[in-house]
Biotite code that builds the C-alpha atoms (Angstrom):
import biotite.structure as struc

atoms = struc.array([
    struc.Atom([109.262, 80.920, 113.322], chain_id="A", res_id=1, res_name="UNK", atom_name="CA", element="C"),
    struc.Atom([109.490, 84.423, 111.163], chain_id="A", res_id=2, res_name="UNK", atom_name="CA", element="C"),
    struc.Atom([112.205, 86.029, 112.163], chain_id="A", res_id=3, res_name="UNK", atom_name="CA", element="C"),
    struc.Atom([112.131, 89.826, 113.003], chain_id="A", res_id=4, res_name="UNK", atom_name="CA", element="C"),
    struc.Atom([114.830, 91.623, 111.342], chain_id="A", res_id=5, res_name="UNK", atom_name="CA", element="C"),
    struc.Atom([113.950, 95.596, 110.628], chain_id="A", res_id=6, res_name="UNK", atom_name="CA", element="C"),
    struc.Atom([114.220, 97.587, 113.695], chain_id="A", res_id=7, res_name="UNK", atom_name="CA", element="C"),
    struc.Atom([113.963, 101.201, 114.177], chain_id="A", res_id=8, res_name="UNK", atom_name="CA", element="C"),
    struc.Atom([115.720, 103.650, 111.881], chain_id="A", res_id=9, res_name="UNK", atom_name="CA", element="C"),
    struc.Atom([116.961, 100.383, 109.966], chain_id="A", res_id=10, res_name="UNK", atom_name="CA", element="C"),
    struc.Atom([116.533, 100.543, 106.364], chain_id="A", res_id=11, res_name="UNK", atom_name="CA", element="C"),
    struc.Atom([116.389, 98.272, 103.732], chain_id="A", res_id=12, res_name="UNK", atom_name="CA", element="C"),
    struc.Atom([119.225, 97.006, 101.413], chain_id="A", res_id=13, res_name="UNK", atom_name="CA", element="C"),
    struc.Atom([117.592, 97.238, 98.044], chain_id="A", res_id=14, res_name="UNK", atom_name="CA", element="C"),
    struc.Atom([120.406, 95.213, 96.232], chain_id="A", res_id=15, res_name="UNK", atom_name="CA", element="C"),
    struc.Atom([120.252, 93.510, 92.748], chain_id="A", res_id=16, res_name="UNK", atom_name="CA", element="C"),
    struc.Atom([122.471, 91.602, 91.336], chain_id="A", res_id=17, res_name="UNK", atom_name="CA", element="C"),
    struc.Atom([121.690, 88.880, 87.683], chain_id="A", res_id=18, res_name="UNK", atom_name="CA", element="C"),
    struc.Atom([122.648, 85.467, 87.894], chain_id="A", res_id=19, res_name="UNK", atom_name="CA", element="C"),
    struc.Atom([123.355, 83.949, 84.389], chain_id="A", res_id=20, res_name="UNK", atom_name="CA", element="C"),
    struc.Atom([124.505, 81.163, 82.537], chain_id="A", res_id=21, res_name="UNK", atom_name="CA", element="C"),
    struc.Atom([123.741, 78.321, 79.664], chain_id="A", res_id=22, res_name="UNK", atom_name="CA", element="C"),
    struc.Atom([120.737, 76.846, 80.491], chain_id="A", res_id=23, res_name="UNK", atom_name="CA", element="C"),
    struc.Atom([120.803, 73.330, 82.153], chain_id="A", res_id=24, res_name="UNK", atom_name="CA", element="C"),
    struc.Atom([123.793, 74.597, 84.288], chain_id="A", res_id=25, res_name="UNK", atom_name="CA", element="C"),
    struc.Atom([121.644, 74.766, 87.301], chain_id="A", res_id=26, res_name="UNK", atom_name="CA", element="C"),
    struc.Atom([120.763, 78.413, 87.543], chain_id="A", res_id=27, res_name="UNK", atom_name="CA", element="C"),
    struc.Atom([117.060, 78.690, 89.326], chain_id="A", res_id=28, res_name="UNK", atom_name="CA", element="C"),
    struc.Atom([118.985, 75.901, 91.623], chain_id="A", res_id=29, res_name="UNK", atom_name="CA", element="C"),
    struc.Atom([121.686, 78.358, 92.618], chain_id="A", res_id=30, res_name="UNK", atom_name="CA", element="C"),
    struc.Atom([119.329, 81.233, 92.480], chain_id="A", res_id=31, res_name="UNK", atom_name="CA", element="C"),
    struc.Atom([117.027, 78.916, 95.295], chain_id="A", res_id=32, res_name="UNK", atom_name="CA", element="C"),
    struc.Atom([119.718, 78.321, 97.561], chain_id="A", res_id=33, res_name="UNK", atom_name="CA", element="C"),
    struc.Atom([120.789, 81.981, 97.876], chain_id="A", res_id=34, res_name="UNK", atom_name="CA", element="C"),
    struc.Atom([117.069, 83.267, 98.310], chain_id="A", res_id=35, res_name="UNK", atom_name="CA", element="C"),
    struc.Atom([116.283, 80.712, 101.041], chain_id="A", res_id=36, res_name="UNK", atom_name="CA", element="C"),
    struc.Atom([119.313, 81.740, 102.771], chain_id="A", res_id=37, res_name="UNK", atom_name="CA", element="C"),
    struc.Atom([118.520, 84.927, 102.659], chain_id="A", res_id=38, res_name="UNK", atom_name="CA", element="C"),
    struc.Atom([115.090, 84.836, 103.827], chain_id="A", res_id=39, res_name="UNK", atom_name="CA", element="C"),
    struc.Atom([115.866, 82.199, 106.152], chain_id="A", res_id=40, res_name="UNK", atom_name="CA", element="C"),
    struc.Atom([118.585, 85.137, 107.506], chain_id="A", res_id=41, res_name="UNK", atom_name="CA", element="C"),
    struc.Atom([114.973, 87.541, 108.121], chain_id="A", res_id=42, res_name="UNK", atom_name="CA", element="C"),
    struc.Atom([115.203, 89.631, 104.347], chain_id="A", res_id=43, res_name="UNK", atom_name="CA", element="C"),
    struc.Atom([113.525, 90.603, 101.916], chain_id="A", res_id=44, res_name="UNK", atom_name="CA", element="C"),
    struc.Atom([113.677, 88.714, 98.666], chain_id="A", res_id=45, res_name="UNK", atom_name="CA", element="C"),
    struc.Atom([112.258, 89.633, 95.117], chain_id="A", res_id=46, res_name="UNK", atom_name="CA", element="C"),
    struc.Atom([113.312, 87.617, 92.546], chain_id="A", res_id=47, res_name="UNK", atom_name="CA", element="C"),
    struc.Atom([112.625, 87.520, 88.715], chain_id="A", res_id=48, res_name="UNK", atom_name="CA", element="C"),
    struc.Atom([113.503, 85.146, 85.959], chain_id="A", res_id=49, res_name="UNK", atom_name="CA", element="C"),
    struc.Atom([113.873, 85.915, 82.709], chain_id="A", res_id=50, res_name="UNK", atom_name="CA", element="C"),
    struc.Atom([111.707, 83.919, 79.771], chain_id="A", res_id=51, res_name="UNK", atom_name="CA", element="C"),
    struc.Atom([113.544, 85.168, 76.928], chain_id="A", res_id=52, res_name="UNK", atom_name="CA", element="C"),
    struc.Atom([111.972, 82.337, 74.257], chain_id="A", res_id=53, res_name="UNK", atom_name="CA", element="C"),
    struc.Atom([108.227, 84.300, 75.938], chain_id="A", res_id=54, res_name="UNK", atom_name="CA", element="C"),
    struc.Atom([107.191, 80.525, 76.318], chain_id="A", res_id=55, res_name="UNK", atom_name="CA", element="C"),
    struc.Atom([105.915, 80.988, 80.055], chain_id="A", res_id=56, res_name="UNK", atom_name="CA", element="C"),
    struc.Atom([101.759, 81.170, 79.859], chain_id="A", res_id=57, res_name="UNK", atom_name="CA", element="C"),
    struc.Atom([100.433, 82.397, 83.029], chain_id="A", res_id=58, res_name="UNK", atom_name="CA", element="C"),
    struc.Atom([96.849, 84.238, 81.790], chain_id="A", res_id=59, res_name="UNK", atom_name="CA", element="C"),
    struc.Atom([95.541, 80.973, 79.919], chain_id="A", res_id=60, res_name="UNK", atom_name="CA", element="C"),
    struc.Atom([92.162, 81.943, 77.589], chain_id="A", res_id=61, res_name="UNK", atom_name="CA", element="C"),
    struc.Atom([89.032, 81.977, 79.523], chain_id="A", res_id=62, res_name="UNK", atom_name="CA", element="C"),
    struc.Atom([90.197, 83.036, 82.517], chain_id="A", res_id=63, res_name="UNK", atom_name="CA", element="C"),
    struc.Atom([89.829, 86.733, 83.653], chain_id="A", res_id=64, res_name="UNK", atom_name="CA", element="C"),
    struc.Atom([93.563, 88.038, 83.425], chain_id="A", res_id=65, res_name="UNK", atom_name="CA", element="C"),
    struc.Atom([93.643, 86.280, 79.723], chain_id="A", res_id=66, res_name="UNK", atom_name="CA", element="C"),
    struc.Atom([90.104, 88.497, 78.887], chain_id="A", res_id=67, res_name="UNK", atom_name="CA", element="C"),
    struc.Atom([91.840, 91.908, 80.664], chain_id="A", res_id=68, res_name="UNK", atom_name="CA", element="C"),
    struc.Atom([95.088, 91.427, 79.072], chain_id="A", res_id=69, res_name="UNK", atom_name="CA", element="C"),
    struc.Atom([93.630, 90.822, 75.765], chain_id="A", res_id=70, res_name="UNK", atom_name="CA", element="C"),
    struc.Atom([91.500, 93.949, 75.414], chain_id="A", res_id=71, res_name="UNK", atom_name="CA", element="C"),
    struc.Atom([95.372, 95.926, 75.928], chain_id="A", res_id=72, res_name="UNK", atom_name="CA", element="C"),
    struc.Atom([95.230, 96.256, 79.904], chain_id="A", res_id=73, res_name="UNK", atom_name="CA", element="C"),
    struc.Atom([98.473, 96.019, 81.878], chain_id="A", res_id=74, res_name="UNK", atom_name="CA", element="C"),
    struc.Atom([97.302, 92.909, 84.503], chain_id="A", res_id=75, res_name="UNK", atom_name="CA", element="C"),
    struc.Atom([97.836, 92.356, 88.242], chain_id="A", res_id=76, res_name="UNK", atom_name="CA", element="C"),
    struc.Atom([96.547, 88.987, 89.304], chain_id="A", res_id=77, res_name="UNK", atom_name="CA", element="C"),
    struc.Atom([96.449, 89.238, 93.296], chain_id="A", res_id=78, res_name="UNK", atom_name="CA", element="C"),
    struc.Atom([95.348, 86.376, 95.419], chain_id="A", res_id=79, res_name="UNK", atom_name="CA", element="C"),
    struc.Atom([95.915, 85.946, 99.181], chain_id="A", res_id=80, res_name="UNK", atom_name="CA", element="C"),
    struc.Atom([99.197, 84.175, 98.291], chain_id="A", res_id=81, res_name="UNK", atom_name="CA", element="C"),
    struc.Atom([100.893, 85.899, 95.027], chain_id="A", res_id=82, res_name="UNK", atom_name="CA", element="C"),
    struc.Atom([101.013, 88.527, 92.739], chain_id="A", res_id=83, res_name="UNK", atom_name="CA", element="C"),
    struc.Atom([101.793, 88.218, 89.180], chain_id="A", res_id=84, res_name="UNK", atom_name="CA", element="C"),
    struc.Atom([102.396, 91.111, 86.878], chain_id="A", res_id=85, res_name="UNK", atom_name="CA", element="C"),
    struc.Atom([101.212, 90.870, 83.574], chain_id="A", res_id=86, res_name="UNK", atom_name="CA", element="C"),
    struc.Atom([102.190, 94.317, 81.352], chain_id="A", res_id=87, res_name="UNK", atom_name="CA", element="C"),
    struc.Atom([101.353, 94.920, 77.964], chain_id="A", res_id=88, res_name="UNK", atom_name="CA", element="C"),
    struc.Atom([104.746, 95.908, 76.861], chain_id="A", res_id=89, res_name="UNK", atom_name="CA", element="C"),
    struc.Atom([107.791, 93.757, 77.563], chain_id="A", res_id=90, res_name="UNK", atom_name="CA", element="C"),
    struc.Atom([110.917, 95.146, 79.192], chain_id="A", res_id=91, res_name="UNK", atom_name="CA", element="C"),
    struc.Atom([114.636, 95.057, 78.382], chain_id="A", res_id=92, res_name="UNK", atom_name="CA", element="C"),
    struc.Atom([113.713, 94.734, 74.043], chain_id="A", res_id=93, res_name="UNK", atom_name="CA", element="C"),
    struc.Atom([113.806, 91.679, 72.367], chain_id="A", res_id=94, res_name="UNK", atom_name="CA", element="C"),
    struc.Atom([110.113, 91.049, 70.686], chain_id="A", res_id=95, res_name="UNK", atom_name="CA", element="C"),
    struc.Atom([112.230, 90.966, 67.602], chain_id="A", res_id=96, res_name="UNK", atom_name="CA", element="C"),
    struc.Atom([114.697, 88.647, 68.948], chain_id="A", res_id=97, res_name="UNK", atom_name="CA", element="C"),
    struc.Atom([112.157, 86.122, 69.627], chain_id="A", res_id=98, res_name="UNK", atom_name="CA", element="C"),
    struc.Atom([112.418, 82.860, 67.177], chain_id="A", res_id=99, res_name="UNK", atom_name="CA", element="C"),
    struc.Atom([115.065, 84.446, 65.694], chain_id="A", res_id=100, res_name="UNK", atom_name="CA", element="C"),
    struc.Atom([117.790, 81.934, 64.927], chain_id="A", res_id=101, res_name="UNK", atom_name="CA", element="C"),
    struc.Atom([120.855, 83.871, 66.956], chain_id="A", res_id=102, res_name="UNK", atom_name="CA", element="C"),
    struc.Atom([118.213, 84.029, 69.565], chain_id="A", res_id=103, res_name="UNK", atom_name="CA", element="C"),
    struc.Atom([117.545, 80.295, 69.411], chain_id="A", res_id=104, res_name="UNK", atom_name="CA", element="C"),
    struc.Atom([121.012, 78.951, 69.117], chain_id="A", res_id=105, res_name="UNK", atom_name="CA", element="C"),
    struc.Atom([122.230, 81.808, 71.927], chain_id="A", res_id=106, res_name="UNK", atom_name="CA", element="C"),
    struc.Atom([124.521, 83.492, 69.790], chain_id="A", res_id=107, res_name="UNK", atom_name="CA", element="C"),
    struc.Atom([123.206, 87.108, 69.943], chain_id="A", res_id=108, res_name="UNK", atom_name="CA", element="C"),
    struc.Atom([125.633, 90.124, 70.387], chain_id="A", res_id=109, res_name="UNK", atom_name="CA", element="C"),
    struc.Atom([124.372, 92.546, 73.276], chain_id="A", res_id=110, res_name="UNK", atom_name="CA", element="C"),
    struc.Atom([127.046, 95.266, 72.381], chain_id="A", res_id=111, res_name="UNK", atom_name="CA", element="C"),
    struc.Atom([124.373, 97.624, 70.893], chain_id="A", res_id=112, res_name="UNK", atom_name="CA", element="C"),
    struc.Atom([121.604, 98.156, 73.542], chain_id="A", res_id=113, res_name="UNK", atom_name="CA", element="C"),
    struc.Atom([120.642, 101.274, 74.757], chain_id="A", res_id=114, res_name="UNK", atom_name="CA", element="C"),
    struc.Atom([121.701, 101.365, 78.624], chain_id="A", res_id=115, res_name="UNK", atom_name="CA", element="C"),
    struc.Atom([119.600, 104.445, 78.330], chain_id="A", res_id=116, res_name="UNK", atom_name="CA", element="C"),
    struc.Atom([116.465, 102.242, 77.587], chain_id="A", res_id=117, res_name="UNK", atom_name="CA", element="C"),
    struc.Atom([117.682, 99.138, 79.559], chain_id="A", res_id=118, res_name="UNK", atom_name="CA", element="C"),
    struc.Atom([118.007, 101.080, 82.930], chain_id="A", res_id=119, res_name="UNK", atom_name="CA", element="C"),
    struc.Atom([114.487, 102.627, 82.430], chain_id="A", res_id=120, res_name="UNK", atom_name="CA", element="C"),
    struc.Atom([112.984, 99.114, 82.129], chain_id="A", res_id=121, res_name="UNK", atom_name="CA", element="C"),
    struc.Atom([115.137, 97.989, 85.285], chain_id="A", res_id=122, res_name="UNK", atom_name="CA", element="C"),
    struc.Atom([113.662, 100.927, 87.069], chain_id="A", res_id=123, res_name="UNK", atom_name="CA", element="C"),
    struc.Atom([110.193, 99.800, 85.905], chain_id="A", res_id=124, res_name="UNK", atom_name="CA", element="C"),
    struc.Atom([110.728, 96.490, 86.665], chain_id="A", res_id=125, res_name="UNK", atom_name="CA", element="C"),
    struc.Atom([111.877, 97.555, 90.356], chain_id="A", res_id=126, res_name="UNK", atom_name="CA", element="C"),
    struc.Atom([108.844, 99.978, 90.361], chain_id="A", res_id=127, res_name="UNK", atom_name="CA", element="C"),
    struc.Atom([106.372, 97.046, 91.154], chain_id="A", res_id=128, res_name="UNK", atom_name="CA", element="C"),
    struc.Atom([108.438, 94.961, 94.178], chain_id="A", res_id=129, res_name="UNK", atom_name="CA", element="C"),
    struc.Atom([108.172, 97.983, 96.599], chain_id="A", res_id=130, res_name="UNK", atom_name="CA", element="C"),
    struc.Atom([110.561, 97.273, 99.427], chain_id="A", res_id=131, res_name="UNK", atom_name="CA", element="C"),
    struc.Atom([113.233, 94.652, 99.273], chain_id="A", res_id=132, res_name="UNK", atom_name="CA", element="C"),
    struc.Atom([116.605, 93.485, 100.301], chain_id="A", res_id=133, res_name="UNK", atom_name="CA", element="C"),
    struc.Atom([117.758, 91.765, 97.591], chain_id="A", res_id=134, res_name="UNK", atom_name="CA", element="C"),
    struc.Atom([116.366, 91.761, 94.102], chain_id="A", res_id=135, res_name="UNK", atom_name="CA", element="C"),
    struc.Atom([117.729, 88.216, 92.210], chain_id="A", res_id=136, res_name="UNK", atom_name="CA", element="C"),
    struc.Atom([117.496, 88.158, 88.804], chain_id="A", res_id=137, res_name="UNK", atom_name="CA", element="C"),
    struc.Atom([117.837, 84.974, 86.883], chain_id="A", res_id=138, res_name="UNK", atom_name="CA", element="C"),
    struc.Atom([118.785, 85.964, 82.682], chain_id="A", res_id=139, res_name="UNK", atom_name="CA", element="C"),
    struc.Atom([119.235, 89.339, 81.428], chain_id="A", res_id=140, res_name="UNK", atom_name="CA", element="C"),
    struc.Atom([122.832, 89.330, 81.249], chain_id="A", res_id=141, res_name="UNK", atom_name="CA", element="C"),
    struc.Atom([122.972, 92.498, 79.659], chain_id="A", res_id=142, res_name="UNK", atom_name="CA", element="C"),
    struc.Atom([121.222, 94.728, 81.742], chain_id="A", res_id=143, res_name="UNK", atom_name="CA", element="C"),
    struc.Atom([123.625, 96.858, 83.790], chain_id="A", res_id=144, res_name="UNK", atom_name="CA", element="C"),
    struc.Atom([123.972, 95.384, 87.079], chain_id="A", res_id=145, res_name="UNK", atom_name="CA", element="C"),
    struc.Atom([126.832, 93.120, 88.409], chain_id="A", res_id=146, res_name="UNK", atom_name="CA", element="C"),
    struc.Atom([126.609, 89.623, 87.060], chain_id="A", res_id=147, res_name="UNK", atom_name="CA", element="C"),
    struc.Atom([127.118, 86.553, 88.502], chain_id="A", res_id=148, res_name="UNK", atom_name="CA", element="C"),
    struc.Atom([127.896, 83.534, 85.997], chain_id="A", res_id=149, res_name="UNK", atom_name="CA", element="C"),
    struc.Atom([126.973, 79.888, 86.613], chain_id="A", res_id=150, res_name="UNK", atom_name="CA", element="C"),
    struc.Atom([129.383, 76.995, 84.552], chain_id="A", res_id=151, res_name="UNK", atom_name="CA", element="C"),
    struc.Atom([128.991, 73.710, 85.012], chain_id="A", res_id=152, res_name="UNK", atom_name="CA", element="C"),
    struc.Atom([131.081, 70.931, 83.681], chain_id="A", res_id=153, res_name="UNK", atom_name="CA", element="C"),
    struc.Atom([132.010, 73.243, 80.556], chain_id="A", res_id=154, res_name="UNK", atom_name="CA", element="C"),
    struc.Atom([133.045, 77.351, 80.224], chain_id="A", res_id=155, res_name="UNK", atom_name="CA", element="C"),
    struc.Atom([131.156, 79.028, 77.784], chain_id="A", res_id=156, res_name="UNK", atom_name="CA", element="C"),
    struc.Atom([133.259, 81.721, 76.580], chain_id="A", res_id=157, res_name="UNK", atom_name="CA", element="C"),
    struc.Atom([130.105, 84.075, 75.292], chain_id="A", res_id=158, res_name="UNK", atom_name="CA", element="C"),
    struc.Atom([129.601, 84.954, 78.385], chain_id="A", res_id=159, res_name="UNK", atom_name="CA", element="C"),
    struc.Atom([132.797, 85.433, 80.449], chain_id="A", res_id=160, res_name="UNK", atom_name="CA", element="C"),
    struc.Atom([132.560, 88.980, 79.400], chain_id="A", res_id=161, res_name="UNK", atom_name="CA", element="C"),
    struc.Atom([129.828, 89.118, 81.170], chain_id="A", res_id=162, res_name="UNK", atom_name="CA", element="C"),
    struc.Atom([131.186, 88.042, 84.258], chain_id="A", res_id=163, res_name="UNK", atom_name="CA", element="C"),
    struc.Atom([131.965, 90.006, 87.742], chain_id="A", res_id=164, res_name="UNK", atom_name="CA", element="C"),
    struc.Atom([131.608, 86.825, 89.104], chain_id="A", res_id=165, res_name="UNK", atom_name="CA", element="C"),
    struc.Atom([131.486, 83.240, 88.690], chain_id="A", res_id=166, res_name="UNK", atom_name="CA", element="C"),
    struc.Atom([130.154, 79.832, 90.348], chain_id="A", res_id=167, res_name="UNK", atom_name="CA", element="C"),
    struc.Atom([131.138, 77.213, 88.988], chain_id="A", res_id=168, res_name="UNK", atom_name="CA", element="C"),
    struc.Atom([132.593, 73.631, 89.681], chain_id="A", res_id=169, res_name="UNK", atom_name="CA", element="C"),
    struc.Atom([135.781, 73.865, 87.385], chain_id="A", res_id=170, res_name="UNK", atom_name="CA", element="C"),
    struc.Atom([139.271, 75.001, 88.935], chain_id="A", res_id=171, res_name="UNK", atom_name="CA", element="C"),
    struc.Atom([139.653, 77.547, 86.270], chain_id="A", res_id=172, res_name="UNK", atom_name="CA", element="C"),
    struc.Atom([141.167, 81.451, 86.080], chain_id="A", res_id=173, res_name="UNK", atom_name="CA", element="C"),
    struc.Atom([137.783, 83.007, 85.468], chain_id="A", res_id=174, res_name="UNK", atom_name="CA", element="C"),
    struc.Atom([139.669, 86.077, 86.033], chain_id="A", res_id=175, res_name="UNK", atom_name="CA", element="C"),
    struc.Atom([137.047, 87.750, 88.435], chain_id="A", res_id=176, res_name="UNK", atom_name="CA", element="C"),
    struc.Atom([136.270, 86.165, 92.032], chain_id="A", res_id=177, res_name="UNK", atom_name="CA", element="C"),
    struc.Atom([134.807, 82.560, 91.468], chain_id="A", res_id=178, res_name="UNK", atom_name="CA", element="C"),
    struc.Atom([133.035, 80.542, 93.979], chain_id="A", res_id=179, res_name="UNK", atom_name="CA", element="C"),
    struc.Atom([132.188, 76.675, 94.585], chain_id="A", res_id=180, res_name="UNK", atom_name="CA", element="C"),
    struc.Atom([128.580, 75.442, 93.248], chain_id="A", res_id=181, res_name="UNK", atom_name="CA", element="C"),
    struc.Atom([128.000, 74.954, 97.309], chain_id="A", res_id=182, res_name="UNK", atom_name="CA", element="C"),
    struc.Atom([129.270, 78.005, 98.173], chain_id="A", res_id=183, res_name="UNK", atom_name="CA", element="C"),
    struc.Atom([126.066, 80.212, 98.739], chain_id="A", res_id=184, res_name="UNK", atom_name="CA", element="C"),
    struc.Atom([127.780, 82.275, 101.850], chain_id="A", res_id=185, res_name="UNK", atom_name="CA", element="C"),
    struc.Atom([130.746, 83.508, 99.882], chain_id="A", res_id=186, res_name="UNK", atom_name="CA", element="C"),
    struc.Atom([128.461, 84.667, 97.270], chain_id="A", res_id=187, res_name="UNK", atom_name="CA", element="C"),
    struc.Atom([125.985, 86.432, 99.661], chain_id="A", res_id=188, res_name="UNK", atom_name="CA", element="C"),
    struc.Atom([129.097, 88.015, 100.935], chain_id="A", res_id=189, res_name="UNK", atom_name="CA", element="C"),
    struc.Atom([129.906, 88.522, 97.496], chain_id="A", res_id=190, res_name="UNK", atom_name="CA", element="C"),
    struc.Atom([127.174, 90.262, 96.884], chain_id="A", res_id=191, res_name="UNK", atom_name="CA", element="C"),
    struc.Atom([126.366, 92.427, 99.787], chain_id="A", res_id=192, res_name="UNK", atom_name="CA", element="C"),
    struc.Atom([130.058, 94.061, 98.440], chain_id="A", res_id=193, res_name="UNK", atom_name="CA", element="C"),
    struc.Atom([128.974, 94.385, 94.781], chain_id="A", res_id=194, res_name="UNK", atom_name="CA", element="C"),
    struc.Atom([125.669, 94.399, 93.962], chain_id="A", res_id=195, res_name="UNK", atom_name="CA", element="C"),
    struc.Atom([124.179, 97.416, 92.795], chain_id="A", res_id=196, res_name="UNK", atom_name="CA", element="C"),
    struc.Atom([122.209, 99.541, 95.048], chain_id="A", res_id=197, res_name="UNK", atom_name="CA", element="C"),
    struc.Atom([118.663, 100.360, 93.237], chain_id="A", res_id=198, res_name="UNK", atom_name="CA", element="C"),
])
């Protein structure tokens, strides 16, 4: 049963917050457990994950999105039960980046992007969810909202600096708030103190 949550004069959150982390360490896990909660809970979700080798292939040759997108059209592909974005240009940089060997061994240093340019692509990006409660996003670790880190097993000290939170299984200092892999109410409480209002 849906549950009704908006009643009149209520408005909507319209929180993000970035979830990141090496990859195997369970991320789109976490990230699952803290949407279904939250929609579960009556909100709003929007959530996007980040492809930063541009493997994903959703507009496959022959089909109409593929023919649109190829002729230089942004692409909305709307059925009765999803939406998928397809835009000519990506957001957030990094065409260059891709195959590069820093890129592939996840060594690169973030310390020189334009926030100018990376809050313009966030605002883009948020342009085509309309209205939500919470916006996840799984990668971009350097775009400027508050970040939650996900270590499993092992601390990987590139991205610590990173961190305004952490979830992790390890009884470590992080040195910001840290939270158990299981632990998806602290974090939503976590977050509905520190995520960024977009």
């Amino acid at each position: 049963m849906n549950k009704i949550r908006i009643f009149k004069g209520e408005t909507i959150k319209r929180l993000a917050i970035v979830f990141s982390g090496a990859s195997g360490v369970g991320k789109t896990t976490f990230v699952l457990k803290v949407a279904q909660n939250l929609i579960e809970s009556g909100f709003k979700v929007a959530v996007v994950k980040h492809d930063p080798g541009d493997k994903a292939r959703f507009d496959k040759e022959g089909k109409d999105s593929f023919r649109y997108s190829q002729i230089g059209a942004d692409v909305a592909v709307v059925s009765p039960t999803r939406t998928s974005v397809f835009l000519k240009r990506g957001l957030f940089g990094g065409a260059e980046r891709v195959g590069s060997e820093a890129h592939f061994e996840k060594r690169e240093d973030f310390s020189n992007l334009n926030n100018s340019n990376l809050n313009r692509d966030l605002e883009e990006l948020i342009s085509h969810f309309g209205d939500f409660d919470y916006l996840l996003i799984e990668g971009l670790k350097f775009i400027p909202l508050p970040k939650i880190v996900i270590f499993r097993d092992e601390i990987k000290a590139d991205f610590l600096p990173f961190a305004s939170a952490v979830v992790s299984n390890l009884n470590y200092d992080f040195g910001v708030p840290a939270f158990g892999l299981e632990d998806v109410s602290g974090v939503i409480e976590w977050i509905n103190n520190n995520a960024k209002k977009v």
